[in-house]
C-alpha positions as CSV (number, residue, x, y, z in Angstrom):
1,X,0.0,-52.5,-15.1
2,X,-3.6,-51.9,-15.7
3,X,-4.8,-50.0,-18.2
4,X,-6.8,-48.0,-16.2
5,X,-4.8,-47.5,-12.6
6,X,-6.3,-46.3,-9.5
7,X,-4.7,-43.4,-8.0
8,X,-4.3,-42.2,-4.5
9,X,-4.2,-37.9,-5.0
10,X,-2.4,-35.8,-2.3
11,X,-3.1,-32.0,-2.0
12,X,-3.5,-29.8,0.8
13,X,-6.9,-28.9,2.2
14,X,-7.3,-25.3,1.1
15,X,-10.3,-24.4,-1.6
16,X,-7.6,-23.6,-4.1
17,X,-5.7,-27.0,-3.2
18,X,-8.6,-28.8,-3.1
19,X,-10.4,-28.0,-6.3
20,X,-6.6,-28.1,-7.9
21,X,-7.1,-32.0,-6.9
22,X,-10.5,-32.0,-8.0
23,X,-9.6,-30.8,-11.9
24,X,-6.5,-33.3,-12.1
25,X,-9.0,-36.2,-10.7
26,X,-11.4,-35.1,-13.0
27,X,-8.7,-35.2,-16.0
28,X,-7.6,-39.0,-14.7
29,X,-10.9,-40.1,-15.0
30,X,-11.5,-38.3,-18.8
31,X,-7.9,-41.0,-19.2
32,X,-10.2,-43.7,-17.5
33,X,-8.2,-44.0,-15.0
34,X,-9.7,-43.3,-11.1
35,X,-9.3,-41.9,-8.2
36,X,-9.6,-40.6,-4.4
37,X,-8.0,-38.0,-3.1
38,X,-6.3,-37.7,0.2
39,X,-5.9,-34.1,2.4
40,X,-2.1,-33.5,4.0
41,X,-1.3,-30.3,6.2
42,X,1.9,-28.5,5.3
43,X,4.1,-25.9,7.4
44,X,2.9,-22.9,5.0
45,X,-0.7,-24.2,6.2
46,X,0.1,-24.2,9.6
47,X,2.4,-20.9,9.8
48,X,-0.5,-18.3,8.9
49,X,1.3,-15.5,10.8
50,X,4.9,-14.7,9.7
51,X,5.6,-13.7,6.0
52,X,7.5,-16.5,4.0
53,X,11.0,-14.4,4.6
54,X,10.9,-14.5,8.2
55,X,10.2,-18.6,7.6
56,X,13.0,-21.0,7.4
57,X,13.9,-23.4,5.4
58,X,11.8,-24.2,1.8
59,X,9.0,-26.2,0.8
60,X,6.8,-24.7,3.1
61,X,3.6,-26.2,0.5
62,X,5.2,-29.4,0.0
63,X,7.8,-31.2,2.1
64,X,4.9,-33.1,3.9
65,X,3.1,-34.4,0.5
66,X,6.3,-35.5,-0.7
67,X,6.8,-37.2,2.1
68,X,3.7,-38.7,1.6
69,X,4.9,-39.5,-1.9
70,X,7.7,-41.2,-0.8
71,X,6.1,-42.9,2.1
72,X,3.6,-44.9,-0.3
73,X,0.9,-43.1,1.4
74,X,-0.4,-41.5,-2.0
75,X,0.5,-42.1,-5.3
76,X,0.0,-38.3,-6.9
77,X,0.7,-35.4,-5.6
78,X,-1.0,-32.4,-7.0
79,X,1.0,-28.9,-6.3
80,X,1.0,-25.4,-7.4
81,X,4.4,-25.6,-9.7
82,X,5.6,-22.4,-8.0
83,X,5.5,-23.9,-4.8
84,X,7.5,-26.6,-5.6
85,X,11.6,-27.2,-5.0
86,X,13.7,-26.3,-7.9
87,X,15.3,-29.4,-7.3
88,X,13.3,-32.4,-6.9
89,X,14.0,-34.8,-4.1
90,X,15.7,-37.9,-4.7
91,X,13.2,-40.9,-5.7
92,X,10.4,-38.1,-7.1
93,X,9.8,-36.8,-10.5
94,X,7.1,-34.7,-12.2
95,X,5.3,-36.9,-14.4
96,X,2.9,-34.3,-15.4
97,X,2.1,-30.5,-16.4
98,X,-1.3,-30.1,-17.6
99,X,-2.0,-26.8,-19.8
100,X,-1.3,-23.6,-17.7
101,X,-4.3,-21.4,-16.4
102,X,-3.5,-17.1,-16.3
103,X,-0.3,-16.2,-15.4
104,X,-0.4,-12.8,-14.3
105,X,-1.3,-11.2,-10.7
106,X,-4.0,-9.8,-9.3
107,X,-4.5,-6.4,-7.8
108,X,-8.1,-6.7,-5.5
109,X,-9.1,-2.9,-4.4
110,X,-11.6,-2.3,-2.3
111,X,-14.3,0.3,-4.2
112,X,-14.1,3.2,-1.6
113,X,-10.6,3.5,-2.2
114,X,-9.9,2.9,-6.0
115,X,-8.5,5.9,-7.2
116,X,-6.8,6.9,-10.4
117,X,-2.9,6.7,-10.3
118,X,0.2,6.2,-12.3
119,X,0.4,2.8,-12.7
120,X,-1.8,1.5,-10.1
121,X,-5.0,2.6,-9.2
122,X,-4.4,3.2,-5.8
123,X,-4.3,7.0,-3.6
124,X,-1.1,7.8,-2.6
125,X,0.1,5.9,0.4
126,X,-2.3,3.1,0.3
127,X,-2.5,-0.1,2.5
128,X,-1.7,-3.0,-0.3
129,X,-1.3,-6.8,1.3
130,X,0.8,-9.5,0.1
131,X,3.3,-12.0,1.6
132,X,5.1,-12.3,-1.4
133,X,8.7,-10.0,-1.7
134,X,8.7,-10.3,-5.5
135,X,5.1,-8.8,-5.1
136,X,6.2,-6.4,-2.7
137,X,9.3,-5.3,-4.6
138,X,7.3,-4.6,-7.5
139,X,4.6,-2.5,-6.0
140,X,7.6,-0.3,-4.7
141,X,9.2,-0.1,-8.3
142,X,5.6,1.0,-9.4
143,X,4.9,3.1,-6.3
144,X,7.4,4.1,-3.6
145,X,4.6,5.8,-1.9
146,X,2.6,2.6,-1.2
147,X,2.7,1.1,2.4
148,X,3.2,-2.8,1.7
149,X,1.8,-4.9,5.0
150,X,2.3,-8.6,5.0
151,X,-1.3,-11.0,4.5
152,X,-1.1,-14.3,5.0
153,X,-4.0,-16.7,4.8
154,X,-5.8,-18.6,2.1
155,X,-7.5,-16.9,-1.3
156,X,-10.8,-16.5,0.9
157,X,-8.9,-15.6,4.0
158,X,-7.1,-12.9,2.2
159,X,-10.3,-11.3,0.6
160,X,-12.3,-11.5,3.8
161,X,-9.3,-9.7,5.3
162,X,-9.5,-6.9,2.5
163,X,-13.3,-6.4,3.0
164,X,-12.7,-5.5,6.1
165,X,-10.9,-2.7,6.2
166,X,-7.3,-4.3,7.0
167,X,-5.7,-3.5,3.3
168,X,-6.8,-0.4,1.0
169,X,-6.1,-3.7,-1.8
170,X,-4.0,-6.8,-2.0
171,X,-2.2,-9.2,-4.2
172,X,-2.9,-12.6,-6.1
173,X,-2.3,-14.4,-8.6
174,X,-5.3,-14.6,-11.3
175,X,-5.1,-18.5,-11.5
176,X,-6.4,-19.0,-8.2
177,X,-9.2,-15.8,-8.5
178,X,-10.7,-17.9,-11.8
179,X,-10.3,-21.3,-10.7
180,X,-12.5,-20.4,-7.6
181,X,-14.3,-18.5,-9.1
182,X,-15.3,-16.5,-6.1
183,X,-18.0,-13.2,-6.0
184,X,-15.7,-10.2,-6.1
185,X,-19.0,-7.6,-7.3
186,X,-17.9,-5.5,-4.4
187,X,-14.2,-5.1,-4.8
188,X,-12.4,-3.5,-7.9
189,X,-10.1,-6.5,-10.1
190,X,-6.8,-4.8,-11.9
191,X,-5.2,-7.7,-13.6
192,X,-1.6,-6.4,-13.6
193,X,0.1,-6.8,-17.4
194,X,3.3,-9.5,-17.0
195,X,5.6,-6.9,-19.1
196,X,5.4,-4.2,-16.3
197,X,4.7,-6.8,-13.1
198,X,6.4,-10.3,-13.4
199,X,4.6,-13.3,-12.7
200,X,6.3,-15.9,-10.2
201,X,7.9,-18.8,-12.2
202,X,6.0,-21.3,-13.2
203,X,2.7,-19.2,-11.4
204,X,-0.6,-20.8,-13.1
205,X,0.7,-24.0,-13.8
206,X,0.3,-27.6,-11.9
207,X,3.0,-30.0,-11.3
208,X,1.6,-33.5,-10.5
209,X,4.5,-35.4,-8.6
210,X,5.2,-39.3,-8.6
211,X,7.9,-41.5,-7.4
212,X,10.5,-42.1,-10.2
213,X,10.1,-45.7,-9.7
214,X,5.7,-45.8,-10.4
215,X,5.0,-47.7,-13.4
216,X,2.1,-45.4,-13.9
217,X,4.1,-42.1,-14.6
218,X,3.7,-42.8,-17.9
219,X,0.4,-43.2,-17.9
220,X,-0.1,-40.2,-16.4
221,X,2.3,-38.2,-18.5
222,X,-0.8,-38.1,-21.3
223,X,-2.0,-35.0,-19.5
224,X,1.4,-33.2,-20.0
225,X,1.1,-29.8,-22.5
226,X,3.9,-29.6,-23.8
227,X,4.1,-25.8,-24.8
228,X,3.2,-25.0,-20.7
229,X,6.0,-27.6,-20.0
230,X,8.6,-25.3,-21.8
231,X,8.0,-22.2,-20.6
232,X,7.9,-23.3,-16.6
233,X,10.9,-24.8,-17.4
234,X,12.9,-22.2,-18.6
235,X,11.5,-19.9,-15.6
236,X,12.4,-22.3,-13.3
237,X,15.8,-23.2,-14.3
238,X,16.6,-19.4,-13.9
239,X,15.3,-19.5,-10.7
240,X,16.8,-22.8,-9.9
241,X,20.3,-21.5,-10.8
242,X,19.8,-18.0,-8.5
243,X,19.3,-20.8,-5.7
244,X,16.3,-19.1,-4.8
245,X,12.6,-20.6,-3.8
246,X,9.8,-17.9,-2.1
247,X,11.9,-16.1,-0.6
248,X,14.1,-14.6,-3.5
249,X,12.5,-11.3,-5.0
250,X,12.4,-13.0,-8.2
251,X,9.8,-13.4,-11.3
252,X,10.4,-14.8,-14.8
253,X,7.7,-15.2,-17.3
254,X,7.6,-16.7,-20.7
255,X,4.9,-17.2,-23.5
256,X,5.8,-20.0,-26.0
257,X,9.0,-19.6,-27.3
258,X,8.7,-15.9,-26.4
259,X,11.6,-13.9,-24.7
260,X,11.6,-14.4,-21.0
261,X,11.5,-10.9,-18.8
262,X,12.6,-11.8,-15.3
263,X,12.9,-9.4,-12.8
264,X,15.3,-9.6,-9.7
265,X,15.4,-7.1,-6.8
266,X,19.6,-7.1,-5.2
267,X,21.2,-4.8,-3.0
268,X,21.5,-2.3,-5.5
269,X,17.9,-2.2,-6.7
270,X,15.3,-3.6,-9.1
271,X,16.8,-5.4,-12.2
272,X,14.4,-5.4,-15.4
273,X,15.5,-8.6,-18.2
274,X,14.3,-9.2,-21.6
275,X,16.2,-12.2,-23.0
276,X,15.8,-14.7,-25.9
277,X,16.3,-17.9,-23.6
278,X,17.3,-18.7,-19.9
279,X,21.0,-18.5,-20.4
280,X,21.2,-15.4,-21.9
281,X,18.6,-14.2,-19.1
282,X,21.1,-15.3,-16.2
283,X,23.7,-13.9,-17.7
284,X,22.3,-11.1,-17.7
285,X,20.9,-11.4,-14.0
286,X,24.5,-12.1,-13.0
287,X,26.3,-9.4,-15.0
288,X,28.3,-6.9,-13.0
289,X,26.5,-3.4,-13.0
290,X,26.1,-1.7,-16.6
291,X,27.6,1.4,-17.2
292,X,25.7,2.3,-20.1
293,X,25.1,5.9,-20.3
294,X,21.5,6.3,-21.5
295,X,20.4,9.5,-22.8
296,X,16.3,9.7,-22.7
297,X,15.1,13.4,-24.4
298,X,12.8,14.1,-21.0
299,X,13.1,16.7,-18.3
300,X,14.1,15.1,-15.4
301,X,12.0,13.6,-12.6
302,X,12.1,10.2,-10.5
303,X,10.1,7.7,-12.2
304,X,10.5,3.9,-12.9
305,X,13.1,4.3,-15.3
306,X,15.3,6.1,-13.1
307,X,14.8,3.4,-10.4
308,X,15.2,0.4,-13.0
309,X,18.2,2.5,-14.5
310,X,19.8,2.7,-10.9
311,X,19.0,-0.8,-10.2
312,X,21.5,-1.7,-13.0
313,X,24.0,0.7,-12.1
314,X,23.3,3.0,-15.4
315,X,23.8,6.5,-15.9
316,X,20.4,8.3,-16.9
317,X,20.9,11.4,-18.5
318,X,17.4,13.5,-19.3
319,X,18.2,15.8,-21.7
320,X,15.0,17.4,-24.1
321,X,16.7,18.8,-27.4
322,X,13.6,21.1,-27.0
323,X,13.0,24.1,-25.0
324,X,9.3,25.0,-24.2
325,X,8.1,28.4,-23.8
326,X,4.6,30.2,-23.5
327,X,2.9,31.6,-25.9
328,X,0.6,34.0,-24.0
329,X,-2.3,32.6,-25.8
330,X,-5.6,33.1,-23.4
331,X,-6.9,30.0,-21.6
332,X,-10.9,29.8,-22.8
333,X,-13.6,30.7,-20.5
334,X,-15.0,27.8,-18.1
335,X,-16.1,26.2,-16.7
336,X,-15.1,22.8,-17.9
337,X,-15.4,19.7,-16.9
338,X,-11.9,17.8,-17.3
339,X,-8.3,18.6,-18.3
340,X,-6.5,16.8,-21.1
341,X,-3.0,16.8,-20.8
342,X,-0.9,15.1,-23.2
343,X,2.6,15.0,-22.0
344,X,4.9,15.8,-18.8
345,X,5.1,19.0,-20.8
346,X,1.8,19.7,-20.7
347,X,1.6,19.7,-17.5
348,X,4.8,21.5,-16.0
349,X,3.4,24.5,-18.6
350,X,-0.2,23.9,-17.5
351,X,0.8,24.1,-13.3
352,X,-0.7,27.7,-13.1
353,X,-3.2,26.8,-15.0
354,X,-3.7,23.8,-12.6
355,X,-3.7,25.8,-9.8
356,X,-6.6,28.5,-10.8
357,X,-8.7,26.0,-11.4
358,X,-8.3,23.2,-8.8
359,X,-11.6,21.7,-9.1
360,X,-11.3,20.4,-12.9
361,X,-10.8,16.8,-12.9
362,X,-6.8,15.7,-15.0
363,X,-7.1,13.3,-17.3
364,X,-3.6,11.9,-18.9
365,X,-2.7,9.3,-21.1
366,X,-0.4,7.3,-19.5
367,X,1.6,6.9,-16.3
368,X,4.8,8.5,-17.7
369,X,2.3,12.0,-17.5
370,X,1.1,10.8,-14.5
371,X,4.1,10.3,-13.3
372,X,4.9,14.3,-13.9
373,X,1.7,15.5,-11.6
374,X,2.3,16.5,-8.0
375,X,0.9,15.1,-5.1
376,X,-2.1,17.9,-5.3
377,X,-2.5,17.0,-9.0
378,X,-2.6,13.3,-8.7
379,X,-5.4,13.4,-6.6
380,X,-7.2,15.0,-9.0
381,X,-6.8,12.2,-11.5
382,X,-10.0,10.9,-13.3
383,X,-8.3,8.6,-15.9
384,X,-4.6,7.2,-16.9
385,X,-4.6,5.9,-20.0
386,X,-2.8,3.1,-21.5
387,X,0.3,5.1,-22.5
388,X,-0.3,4.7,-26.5
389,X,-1.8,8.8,-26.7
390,X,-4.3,7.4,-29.6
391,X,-5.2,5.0,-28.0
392,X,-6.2,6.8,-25.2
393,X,-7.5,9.7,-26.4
394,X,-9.5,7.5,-27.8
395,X,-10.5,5.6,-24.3
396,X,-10.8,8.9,-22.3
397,X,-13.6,10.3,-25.4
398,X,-15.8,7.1,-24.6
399,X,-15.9,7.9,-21.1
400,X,-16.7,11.3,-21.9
401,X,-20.6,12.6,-21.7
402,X,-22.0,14.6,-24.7
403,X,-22.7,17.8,-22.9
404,X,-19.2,17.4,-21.4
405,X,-16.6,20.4,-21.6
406,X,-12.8,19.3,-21.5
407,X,-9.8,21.9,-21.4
408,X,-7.1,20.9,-23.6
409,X,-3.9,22.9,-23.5
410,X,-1.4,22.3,-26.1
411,X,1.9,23.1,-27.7
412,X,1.9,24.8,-31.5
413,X,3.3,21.5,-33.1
414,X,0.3,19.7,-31.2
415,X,-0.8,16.7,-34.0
416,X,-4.4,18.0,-32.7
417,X,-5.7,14.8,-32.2
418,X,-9.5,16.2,-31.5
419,X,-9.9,17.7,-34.8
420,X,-8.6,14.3,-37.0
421,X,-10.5,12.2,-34.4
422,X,-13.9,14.2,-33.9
423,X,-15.3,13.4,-30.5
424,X,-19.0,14.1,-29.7
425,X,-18.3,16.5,-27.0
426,X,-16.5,19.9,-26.5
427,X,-12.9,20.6,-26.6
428,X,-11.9,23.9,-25.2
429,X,-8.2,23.6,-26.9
430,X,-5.7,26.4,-26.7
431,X,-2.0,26.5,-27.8
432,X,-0.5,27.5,-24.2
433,X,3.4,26.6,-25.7
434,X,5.4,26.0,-27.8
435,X,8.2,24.1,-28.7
436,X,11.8,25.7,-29.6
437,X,15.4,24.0,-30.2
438,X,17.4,24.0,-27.2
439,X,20.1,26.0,-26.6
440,X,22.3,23.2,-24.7
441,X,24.2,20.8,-26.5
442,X,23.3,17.0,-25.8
443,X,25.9,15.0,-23.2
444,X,27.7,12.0,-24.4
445,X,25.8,9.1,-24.3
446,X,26.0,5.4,-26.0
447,X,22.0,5.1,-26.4
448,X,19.6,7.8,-27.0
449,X,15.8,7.3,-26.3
450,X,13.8,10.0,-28.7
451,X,10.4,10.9,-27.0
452,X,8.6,13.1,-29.7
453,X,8.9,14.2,-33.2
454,X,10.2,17.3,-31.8
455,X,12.8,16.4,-30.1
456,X,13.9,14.3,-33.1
457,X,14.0,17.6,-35.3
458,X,15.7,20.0,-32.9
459,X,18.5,17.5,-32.2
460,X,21.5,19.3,-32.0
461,X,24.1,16.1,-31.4
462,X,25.4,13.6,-34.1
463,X,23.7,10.3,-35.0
464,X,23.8,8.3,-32.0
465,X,25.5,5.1,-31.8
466,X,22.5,3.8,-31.1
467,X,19.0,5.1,-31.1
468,X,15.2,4.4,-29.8
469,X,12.0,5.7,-30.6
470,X,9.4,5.9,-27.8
471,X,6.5,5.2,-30.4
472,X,5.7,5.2,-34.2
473,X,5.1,9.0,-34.9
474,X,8.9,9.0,-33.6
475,X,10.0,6.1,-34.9
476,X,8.7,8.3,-38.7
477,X,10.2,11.1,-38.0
478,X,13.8,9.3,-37.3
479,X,13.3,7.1,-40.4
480,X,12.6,10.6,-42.1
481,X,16.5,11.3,-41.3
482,X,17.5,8.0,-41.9
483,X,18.4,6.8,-38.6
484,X,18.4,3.5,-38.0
485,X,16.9,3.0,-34.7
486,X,14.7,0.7,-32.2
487,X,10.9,1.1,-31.6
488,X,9.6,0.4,-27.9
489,X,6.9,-2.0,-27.5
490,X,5.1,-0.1,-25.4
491,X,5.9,4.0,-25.1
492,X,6.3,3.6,-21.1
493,X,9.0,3.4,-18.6
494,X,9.3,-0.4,-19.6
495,X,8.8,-0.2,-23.0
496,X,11.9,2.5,-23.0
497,X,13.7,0.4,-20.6
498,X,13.5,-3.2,-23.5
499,X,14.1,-0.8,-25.9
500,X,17.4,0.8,-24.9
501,X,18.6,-2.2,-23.1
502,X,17.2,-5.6,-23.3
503,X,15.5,-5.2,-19.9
């Protein structure tokens, strides 16, 4: 064999595909190796119309390349690694897996109808466009409310189809938005975090196919990082187990030697994983509905944790140890030109509040509070912050003019955040309630999610079995009793979710 071989590349002829081929010939030649590159048409090329569901059969990207592959008629093929057959077909073998590109998806909103939301920045009912059911499932275990359509087409195709006017947004992945590196000025880019929206196995990542028998596979094999090779393994093998290809609502995602999260939609709902290895994370997948009773110190209302809770056949109990009451304290005078409000309290003691002033923009810091506004309120949302409340104080004060006047109602055991953490403008803060032990004992449960110092010191219970913190001032307060407990990672629907259950 030559030292430097001459390769024949395969790809499909779509800008993504194309400048896919163009990288890895690009990479061959840094080897000193060289190269043309040949253009195939595949049945996901030629099917533009029906989403993949409706299709039948797999490989819809690839079953012509490889039989190109196999057919001598090129001696690479270059696909997308999530496109690819869990399973690869007798007499082929990926040689390679260069370093992986982003990961994550892509929400693309057009400007007019960017609008703040929990968890997506979308009004209520929006048009989103995808053609992918994990993508699709997700978006409904962020927002029920959306209306998911199905887009087919290229990356360009689907833009083009966004500017005009057919979607409110839609959904890609962010490899393909920075590798083309296309002019999105005019459109608003979310890039949605892999711990509350799972990527696609192996999404980012190449595979670059030969035939087992090619002396040159080891050449080529140089290009293979090792660390990207890993991870796309252990998605895929989840995914190859779950006998499942695009059309199983399925995503795993894995950084390093990271836990995986994989997320699976079934008959009986969305199911949320966090797992030390692919195993364990199948298991898991393949478990027989929990009946873990999980006791979360909230009021009640239907969020994502009730639907992830229901997905795995949990019991959710939402039980606050504290009761809150007002204190009569006057509002200030306006007028005022935004709300804080810093928890679902806040805002079920702030409704009337709400209501005699319905022009003052709400500002929250996290979708669990958005989560607690009604339809009218939501649509008065100018910010959602990131769910840490310093963090996002901190975020919202930025954003924040000078001259600016914000209404902050809060309960007597507020930390008051404003007055540790100056901000240049004007805080109109009054203590509206207050927070009292309640007078209902807590129901049985074997894992008990504390969501404020509060409720922490009006517990009324024993020491749970097990116990969670939804954040650090929590986490201090049950450390101040002595309570061994978990921290979540995030203080959010998922971050509760990992916490309590390994999901």
């Amino acid at each position: 064999m030559s030292d430097s071989p001459h390769l024949i590349i395969g790809t499909r002829g779509s800008d993504l595909a194309l400048w896919q081929a163009h990288h890895v010939r690009d990479l061959i030649q840094e080897m000193g190796g060289t190269c043309e590159i040949k253009v195939l048409s595949t049945q996901g090329d030629r099917e533009q119309v029906q989403a993949f569901e409706k299709l039948e059969g797999k490989g819809f990207f690839t079953k012509e390349i490889e039989e190109a592959l196999l057919d001598h008629r090129i001696d690479v093929a270059v696909h997308s690694h999530k496109d690819l057959e869990t399973t690869q077909p007798e007499g082929l073998t990926i040689a390679a897996v260069p370093p992986r590109a982003a990961a994550q998806d892509v929400l693309l909103v057009r400007r007019t109808k960017h609008a703040q939301g929990p968890w997506l920045p979308l009004r209520g009912g929006a048009v989103v466009g995808t053609s992918s059911v994990r993508r699709r499932d997700q978006l409904l275990l962020l927002r029920p409310d959306l209306d998911i359509q199905a887009l087919r087409g290229n990356v360009p195709t689907r833009i083009a189809r966004l500017r005009e006017g057919r979607y409110d947004a839609i959904v890609l992945a962010a490899a393909g938005l920075d590798r083309l590196e296309l002019k999105l000025e005019d459109l608003v880019r979310v890039d949605l975090d892999p711990r509350h929206f799972v990527p696609a196995p192996a999404q980012g990542a190449l595979a670059l196919q030969m035939r087992e028998d090619d002396s040159r596979a080891d050449w080529l094999a140089q290009l293979t990082h090792y660390n990207t090779a890993e991870a796309i393994a252990a998605e895929r093998s989840i995914l190859r187990a779950l006998d499942g290809g695009c059309q199983l609502p399925f995503g795993a995602h894995r950084i390093g030697a990271s836990p995986i999260r994989a997320f699976l939609q079934s008959n009986e709902g969305p199911h949320r994983v966090l797992s030390a290895d692919a195993a364990s994370t199948l298991d898991a997948l393949q478990a027989p509905p929990s009946a873990l009773r999980l006791l979360v110190t909230r009021t009640p209302k239907t969020d994502v944790l009730a639907r992830l809770a229901s997905g795995a056949g949990c019991t959710l109990i939402e039980h606050p140890s504290i009761a809150l009451s007002p204190t009569g304290h006057p509002a200030p005078e306006g007028p005022f030109d935004g709300v804080w409000l810093s928890s679902p309290g806040a805002v079920r003691m702030a409704a009337d509040w709400l209501g005699d002033h319905p022009e003052v923009p709400i500002a929250v810091p996290g979708s669990g509070t958005a989560d607690a506004l009604t339809k009218a309120q939501s649509a008065r949302l100018c910010f959602v912050g990131s769910g840490d409340p310093i963090a996002a104080w901190r975020t919202f004060a930025e954003r924040c003019e000078p001259q600016d006047r914000i209404a902050l109602p809060h309960s007597v055991q507020s930390m008051r955040r404003w007055e540790t953490d100056p901000v240049p403008f004007t805080v109109a803060a009054w203590p509206l309630y207050s927070a009292e032990a309640s007078t209902l004992p807590p129901p049985a449960a074997d894992i008990v999610c504390f969501t404020s110092p509060s409720n922490v010191r009006h517990w009324s219970g024993s020491q749970p079995a097990t116990t969670v913190a939804i954040g650090p001032t929590t986490s201090a307060a049950l450390t101040a009793k002595g309570w061994p407990h978990r921290t979540a990672e995030s203080p959010d629907a998922f971050g509760i979710w990992e916490a309590m259950t390994g999901g």
